[in-house]
C-alpha positions as CSV (number, residue, x, y, z in Angstrom):
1,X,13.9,-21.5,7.9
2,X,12.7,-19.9,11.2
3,X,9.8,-18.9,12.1
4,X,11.4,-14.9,12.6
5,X,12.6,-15.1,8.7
6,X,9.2,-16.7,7.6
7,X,7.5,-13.1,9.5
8,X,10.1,-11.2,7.8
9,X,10.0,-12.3,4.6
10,X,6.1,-12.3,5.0
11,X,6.8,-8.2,5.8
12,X,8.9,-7.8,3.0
13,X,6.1,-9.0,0.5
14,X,3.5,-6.7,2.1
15,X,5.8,-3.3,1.8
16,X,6.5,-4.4,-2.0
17,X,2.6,-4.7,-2.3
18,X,2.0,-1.4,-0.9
19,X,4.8,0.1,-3.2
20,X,2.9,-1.2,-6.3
21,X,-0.1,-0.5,-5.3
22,X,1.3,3.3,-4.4
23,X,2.1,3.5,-8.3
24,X,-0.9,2.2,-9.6
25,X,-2.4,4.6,-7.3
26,X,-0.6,7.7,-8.2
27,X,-1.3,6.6,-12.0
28,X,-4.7,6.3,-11.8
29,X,-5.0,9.8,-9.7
30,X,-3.2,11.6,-12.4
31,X,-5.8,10.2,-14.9
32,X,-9.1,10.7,-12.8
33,X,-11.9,13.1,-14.9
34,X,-9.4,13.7,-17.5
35,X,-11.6,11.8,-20.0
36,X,-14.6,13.4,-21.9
37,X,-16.8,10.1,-21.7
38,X,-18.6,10.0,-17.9
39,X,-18.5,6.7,-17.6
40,X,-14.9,6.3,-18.2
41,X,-14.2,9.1,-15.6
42,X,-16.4,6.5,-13.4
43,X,-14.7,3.8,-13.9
44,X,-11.3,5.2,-13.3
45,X,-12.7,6.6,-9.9
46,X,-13.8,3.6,-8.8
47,X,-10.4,2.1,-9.9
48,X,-8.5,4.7,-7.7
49,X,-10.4,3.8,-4.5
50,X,-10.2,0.6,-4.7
51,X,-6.2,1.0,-5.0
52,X,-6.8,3.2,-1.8
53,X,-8.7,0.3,0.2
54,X,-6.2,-2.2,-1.2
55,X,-3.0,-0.2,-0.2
56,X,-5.2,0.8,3.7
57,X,-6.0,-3.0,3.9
58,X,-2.2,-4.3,3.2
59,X,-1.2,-1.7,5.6
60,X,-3.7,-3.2,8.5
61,X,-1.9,-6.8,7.6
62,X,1.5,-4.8,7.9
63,X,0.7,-3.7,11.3
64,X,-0.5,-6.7,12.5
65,X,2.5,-8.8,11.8
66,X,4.9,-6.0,13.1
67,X,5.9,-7.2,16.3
68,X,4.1,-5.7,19.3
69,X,7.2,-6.1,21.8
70,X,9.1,-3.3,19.4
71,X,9.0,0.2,21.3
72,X,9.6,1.8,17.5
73,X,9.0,1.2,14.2
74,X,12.1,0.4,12.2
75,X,13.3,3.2,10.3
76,X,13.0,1.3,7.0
77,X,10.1,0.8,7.5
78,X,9.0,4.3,9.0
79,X,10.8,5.8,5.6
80,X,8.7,3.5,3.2
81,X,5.1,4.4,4.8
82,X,6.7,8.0,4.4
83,X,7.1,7.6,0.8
84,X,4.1,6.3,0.3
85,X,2.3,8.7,2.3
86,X,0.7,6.2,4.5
């Protein structure tokens, strides 16, 4: 295996990471102060930003493996940061 498939696999896993996380995200939006107990609304908050920091801290290890030499982003991966609003 080369070292250019290793960093491409390694890409891969972080854009299916930041598509979970995008739908655990969007799950936990829909359900924030929905509930009549405080401290569930609380918890659920605290749940959604931590999705948020998690999806913004995979995205920092995304760009730092993309290669610097490309002039562009590849349009996969332009359309996937699109979809996930990132």
């Amino acid at each position: 295996m080369s070292s250019d498939d290793y960093a491409h696999g390694r890409r891969d896993g972080l854009r299916l990471a930041l598509a979970i996380l995008a739908v655990e995200e969007a799950k936990w939006a829909a359900l924030l102060g929905r509930s009549p107990s405080w401290r569930t609304n609380q918890i659920r908050e605290v749940r959604h930003k931590t999705l948020q920091v998690a999806q913004k801290r995979l995205q920092t290890a995304l760009n730092r493996l993309t290669s610097k030499n490309e002039a562009a982003v590849s349009t996969e991966l332009t359309a996937a940061l699109d979809k996930l609003g990132l």
